[in-house]
Every structure is written in structure tokens, then in C-alpha cells.
Backbone atoms as SQL, in Angstrom:
CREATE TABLE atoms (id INTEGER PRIMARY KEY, chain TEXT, resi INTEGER, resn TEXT, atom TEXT, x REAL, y REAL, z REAL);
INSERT INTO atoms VALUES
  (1, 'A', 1, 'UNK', 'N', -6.056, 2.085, -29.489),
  (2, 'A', 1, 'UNK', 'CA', -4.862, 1.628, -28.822),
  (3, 'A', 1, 'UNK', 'C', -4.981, 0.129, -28.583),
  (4, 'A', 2, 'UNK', 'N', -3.799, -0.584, -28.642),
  (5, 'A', 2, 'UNK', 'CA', -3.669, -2.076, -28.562),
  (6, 'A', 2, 'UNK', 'C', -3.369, -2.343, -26.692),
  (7, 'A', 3, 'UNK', 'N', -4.194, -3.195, -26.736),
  (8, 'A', 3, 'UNK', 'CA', -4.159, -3.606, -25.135),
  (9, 'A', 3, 'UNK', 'C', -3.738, -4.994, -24.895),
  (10, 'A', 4, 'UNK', 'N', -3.325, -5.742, -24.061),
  (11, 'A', 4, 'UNK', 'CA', -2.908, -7.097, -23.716),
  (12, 'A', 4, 'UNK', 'C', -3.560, -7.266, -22.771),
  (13, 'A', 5, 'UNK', 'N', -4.548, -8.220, -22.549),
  (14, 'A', 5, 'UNK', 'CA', -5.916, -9.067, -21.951),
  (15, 'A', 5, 'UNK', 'C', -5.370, -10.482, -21.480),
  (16, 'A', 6, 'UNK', 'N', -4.845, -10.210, -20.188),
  (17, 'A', 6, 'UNK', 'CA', -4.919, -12.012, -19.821),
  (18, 'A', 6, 'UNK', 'C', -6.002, -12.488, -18.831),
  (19, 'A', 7, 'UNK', 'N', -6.114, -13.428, -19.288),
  (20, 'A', 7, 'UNK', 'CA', -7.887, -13.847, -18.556),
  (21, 'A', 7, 'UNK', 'C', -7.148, -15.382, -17.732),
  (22, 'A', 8, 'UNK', 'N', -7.584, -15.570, -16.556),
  (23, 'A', 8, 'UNK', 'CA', -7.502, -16.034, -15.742),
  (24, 'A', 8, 'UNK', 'C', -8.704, -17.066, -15.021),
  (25, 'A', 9, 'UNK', 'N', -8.823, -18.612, -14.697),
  (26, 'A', 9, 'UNK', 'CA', -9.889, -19.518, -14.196),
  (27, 'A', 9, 'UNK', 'C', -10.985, -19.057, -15.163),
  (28, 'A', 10, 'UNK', 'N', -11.953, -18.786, -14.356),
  (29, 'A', 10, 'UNK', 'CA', -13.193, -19.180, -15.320),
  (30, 'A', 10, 'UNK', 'C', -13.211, -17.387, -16.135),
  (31, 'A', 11, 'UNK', 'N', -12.689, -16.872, -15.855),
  (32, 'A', 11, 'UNK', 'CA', -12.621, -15.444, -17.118),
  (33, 'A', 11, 'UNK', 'C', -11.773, -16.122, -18.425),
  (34, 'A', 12, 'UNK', 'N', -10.568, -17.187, -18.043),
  (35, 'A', 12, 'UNK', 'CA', -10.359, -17.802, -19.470),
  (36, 'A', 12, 'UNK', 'C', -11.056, -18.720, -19.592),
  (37, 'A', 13, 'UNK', 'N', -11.981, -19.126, -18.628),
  (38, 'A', 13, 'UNK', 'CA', -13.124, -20.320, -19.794),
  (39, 'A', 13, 'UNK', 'C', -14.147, -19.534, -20.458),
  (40, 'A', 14, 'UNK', 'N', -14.184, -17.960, -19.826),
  (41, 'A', 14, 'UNK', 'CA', -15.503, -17.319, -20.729),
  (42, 'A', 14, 'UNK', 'C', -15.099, -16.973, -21.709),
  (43, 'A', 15, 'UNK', 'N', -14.013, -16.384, -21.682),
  (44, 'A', 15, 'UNK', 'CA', -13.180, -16.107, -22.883),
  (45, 'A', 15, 'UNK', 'C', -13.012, -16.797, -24.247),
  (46, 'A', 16, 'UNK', 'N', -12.511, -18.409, -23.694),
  (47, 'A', 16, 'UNK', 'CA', -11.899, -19.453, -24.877),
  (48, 'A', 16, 'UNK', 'C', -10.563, -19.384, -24.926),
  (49, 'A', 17, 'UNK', 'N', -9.912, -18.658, -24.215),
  (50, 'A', 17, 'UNK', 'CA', -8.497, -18.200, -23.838),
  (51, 'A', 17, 'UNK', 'C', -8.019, -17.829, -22.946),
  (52, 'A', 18, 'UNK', 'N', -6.618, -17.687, -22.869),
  (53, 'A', 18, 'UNK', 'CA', -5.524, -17.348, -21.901),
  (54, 'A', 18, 'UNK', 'C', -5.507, -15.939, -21.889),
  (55, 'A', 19, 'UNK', 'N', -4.849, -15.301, -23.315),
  (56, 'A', 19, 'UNK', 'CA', -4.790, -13.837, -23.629),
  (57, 'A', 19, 'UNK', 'C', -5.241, -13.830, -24.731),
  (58, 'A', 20, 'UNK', 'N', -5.223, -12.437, -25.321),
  (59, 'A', 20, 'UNK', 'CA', -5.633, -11.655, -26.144),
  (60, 'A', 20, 'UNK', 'C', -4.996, -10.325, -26.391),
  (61, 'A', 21, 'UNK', 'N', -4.826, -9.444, -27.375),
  (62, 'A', 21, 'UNK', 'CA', -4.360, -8.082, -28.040),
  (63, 'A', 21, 'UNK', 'C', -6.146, -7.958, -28.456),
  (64, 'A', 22, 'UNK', 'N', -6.483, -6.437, -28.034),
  (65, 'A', 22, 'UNK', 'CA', -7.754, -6.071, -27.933),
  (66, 'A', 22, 'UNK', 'C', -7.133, -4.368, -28.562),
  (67, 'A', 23, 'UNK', 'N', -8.031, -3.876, -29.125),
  (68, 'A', 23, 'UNK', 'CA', -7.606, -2.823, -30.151),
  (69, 'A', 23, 'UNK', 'C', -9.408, -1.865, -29.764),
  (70, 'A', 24, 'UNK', 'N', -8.944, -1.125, -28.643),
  (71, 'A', 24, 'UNK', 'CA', -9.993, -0.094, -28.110),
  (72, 'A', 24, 'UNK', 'C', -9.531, 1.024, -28.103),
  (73, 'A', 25, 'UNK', 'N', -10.758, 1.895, -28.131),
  (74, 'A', 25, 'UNK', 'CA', -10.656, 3.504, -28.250),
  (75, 'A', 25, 'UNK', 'C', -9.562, 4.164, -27.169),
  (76, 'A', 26, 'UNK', 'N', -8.598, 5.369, -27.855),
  (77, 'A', 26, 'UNK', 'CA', -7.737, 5.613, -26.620),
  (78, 'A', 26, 'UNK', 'C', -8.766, 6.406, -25.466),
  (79, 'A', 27, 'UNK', 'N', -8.067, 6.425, -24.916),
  (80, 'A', 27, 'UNK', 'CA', -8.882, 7.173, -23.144),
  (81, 'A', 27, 'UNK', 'C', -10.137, 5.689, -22.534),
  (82, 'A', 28, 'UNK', 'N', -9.721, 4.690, -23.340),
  (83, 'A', 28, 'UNK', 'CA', -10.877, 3.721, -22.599),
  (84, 'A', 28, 'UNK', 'C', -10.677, 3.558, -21.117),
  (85, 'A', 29, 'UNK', 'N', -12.227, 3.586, -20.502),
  (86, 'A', 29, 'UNK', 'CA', -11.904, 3.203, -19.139),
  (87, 'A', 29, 'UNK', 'C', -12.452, 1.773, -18.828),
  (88, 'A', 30, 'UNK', 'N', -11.976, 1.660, -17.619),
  (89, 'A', 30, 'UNK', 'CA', -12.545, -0.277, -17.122),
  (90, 'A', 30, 'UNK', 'C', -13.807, -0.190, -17.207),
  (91, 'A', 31, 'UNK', 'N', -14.545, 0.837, -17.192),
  (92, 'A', 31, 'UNK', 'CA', -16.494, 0.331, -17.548),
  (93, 'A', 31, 'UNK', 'C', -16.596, 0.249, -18.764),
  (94, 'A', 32, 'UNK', 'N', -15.204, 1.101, -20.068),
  (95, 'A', 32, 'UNK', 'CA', -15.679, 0.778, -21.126),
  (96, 'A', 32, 'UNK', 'C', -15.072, -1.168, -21.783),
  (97, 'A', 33, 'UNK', 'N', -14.177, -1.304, -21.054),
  (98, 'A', 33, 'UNK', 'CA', -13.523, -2.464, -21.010),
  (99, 'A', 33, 'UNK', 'C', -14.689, -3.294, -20.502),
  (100, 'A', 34, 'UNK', 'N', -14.817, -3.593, -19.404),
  (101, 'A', 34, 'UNK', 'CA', -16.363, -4.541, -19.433),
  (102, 'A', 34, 'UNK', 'C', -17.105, -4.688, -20.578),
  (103, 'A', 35, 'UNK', 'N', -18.200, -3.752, -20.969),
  (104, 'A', 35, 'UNK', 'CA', -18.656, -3.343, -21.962),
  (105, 'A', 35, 'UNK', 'C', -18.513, -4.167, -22.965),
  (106, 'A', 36, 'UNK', 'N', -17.348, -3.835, -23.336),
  (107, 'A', 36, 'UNK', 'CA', -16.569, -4.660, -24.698),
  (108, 'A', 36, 'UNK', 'C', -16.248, -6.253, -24.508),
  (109, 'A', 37, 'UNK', 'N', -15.749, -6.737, -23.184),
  (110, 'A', 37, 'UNK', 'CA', -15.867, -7.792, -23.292),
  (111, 'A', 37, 'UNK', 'C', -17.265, -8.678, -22.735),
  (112, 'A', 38, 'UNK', 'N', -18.519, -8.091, -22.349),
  (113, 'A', 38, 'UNK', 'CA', -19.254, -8.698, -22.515),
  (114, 'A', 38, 'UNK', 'C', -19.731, -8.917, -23.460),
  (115, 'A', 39, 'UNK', 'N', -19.959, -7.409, -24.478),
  (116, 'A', 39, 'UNK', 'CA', -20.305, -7.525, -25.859),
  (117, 'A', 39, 'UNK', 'C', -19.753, -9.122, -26.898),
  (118, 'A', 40, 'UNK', 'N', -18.119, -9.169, -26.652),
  (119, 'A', 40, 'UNK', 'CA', -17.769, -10.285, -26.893),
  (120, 'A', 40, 'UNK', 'C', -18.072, -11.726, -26.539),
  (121, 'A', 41, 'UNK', 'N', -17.992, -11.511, -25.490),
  (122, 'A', 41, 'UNK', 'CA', -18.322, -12.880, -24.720),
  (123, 'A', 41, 'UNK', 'C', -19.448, -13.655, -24.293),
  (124, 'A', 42, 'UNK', 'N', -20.455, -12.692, -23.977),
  (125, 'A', 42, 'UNK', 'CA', -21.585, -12.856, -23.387),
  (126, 'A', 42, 'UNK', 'C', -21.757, -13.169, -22.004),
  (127, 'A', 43, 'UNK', 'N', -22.717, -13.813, -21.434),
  (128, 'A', 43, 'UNK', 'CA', -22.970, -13.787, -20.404),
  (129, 'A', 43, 'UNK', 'C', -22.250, -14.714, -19.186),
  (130, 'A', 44, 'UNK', 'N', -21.244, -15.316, -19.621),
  (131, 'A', 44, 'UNK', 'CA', -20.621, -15.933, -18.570),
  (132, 'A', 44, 'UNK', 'C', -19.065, -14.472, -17.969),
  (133, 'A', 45, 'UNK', 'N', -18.813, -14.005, -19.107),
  (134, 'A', 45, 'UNK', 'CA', -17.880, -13.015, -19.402),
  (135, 'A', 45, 'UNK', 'C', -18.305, -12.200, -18.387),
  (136, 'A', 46, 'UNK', 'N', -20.138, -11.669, -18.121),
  (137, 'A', 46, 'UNK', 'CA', -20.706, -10.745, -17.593),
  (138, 'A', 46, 'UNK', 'C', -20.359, -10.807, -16.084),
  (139, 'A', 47, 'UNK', 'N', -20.968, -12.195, -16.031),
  (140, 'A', 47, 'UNK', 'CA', -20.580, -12.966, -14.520),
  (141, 'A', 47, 'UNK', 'C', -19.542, -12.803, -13.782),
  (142, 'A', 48, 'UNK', 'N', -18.403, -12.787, -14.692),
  (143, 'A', 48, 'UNK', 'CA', -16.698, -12.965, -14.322),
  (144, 'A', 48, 'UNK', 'C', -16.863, -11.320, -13.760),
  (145, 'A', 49, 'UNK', 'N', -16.970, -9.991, -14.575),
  (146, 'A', 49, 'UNK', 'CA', -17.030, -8.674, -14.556),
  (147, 'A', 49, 'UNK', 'C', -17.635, -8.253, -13.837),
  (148, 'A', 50, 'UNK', 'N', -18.253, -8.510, -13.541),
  (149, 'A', 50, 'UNK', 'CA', -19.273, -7.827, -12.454),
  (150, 'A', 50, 'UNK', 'C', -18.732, -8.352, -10.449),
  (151, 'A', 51, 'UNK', 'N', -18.307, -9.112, -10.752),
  (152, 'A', 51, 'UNK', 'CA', -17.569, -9.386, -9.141),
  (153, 'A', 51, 'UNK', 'C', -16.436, -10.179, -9.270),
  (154, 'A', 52, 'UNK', 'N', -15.755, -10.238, -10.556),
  (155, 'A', 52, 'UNK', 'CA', -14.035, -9.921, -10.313),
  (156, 'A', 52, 'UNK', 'C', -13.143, -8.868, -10.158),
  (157, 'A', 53, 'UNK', 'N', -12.275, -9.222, -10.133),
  (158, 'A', 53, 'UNK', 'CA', -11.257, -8.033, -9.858),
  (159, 'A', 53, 'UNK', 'C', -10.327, -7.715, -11.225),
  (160, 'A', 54, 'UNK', 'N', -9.627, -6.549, -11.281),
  (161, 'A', 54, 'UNK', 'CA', -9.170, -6.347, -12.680),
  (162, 'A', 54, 'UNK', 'C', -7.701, -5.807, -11.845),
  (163, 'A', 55, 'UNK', 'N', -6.308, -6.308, -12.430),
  (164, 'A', 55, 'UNK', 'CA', -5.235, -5.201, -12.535),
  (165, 'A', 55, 'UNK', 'C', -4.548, -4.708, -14.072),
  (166, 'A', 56, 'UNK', 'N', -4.251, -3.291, -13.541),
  (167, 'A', 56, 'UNK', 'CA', -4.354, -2.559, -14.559),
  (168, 'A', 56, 'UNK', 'C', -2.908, -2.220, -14.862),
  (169, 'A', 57, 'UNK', 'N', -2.109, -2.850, -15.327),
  (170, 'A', 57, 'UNK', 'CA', -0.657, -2.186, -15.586),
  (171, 'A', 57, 'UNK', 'C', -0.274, -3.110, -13.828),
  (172, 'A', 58, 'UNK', 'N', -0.446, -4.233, -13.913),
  (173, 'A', 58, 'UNK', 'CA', 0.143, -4.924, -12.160),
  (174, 'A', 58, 'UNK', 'C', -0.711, -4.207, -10.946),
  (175, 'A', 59, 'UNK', 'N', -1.414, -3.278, -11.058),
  (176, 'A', 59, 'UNK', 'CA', -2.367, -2.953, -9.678),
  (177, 'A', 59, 'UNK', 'C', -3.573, -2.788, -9.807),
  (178, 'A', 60, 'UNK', 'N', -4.316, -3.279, -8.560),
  (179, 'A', 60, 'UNK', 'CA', -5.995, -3.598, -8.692),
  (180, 'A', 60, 'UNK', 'C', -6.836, -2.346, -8.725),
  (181, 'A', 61, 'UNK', 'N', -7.315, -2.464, -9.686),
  (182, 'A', 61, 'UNK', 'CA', -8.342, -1.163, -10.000),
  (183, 'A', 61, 'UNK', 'C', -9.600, -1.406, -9.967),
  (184, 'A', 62, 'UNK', 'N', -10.586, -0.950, -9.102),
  (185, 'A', 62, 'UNK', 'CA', -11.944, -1.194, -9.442),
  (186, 'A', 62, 'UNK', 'C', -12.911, 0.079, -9.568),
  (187, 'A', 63, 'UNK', 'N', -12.086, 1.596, -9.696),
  (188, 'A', 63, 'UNK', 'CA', -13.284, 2.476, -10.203),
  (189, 'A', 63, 'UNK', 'C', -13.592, 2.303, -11.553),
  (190, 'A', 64, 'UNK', 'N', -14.355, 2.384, -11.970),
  (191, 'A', 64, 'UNK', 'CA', -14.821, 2.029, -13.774),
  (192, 'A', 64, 'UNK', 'C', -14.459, 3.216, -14.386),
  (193, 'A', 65, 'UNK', 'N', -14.231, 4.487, -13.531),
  (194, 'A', 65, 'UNK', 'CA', -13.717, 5.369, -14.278),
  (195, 'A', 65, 'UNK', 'C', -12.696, 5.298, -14.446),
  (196, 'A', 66, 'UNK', 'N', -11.411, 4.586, -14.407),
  (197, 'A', 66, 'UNK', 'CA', -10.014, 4.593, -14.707),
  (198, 'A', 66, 'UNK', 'C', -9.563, 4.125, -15.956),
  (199, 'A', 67, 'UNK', 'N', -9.000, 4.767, -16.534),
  (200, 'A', 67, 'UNK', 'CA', -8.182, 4.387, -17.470),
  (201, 'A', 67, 'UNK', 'C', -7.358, 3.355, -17.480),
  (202, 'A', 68, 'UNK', 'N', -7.779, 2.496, -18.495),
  (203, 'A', 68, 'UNK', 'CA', -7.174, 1.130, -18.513),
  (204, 'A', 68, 'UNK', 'C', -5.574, 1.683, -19.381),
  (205, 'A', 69, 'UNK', 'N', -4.795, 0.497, -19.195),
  (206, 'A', 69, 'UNK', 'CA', -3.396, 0.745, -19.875),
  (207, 'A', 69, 'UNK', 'C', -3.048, -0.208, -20.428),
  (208, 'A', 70, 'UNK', 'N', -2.041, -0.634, -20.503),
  (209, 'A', 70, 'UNK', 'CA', -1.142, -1.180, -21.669),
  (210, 'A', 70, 'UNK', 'C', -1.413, -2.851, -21.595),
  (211, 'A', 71, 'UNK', 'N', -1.323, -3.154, -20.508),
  (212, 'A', 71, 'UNK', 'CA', -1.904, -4.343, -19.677),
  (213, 'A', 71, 'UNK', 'C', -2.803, -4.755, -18.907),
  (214, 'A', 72, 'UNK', 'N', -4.136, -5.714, -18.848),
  (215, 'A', 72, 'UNK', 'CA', -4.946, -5.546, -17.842),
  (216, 'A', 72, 'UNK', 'C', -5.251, -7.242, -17.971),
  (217, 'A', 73, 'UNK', 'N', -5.085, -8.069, -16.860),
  (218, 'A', 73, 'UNK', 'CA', -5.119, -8.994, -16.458),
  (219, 'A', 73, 'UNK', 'C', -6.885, -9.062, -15.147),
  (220, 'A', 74, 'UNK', 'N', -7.734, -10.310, -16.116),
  (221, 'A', 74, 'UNK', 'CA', -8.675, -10.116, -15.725),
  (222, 'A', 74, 'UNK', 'C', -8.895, -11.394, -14.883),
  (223, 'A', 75, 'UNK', 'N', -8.974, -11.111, -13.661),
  (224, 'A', 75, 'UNK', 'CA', -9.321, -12.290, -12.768),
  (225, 'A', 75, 'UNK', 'C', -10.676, -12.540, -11.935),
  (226, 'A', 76, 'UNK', 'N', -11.210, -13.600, -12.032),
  (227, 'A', 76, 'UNK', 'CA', -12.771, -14.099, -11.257),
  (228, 'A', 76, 'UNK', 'C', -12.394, -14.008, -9.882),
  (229, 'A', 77, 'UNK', 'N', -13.601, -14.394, -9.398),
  (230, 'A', 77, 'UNK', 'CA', -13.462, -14.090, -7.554),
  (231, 'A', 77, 'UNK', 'C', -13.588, -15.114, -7.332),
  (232, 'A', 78, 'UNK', 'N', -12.115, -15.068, -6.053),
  (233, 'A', 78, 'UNK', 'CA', -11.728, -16.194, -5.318),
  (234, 'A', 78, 'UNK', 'C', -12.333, -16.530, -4.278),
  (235, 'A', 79, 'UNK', 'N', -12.466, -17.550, -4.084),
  (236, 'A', 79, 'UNK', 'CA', -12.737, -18.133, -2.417),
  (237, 'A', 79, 'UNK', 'C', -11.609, -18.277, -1.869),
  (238, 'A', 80, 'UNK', 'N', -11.052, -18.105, -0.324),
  (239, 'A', 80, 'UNK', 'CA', -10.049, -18.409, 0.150),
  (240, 'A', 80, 'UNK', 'C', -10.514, -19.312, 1.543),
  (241, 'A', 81, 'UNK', 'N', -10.010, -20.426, 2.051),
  (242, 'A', 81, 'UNK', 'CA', -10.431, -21.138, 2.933),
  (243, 'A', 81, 'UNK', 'C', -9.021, -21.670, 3.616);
């Protein structure tokens, strides 16, 4: 299944991009989504994943067991001051 990946601050500097169309197994979940984009990215990618936040179709999902959807917009962790 074709997915739409927008990467956000430093998830689009790990990236090299804004978005992306990503072409993963159907029933993927957000741990298999990590996965894949660390595989891609490497270790700054890892950084972003491991204590950012993900929404999934517009709402924040963080069990890894969920099924990702049609859209998933990947954002780093903010500081707020």
C-alpha cells in the first residue's frame, strides 16, 4: 500500500525532504514504519523516532501496534518555553 510521509524540522533534515509516497506492506504498523524509515535513513532518522511524535490520518498515535494509514506526518520533539 502507498502511504504519504510528511517529515517535519529535523525529521525533514533526516530525511533530505519535506514528503515522500512510501510503498509498505498492507496491515503495516507504526513499529513497522520506524523500522523502515530508519532502515532508510539511518541514525539521525532513529533519533527523530524514538522520541517524536507521529499523526496518523490527522491524530497522534504512539502505540507501535497501530496501523498506520493513508497519511502519517512525522514530527521531532518540541521544546515549548
Amino acid at each position: 500500500m502507498s502511504i504519504q510521509i510528511r517529515y517535519f524540522a529535523a525529521a525533514a533534515e533526516a530525511a533530505g525532504r519535506d514528503e515522500e509516497h512510501l510503498e509498505i506492506a498492507a496491515g503495516a504498523t507504526l513499529s513497522t514504519l520506524k523500522a523502515v524509515l530508519i532502515e532508510r535513513y539511518g541514525t539521525l532518522m532513529q533519533r527523530v523516532v524514538e522520541s517524536g511524535s507521529f499523526l496518523i490520518d490527522g491524530v497522534v498515535r504512539r502505540d507501535p501496534a497501530h496501523a498506520v494509514g493513508a497519511r502519517v506526518d512525522v514530527l521531532p520533539p518540541f521544546a515549548g518555553g
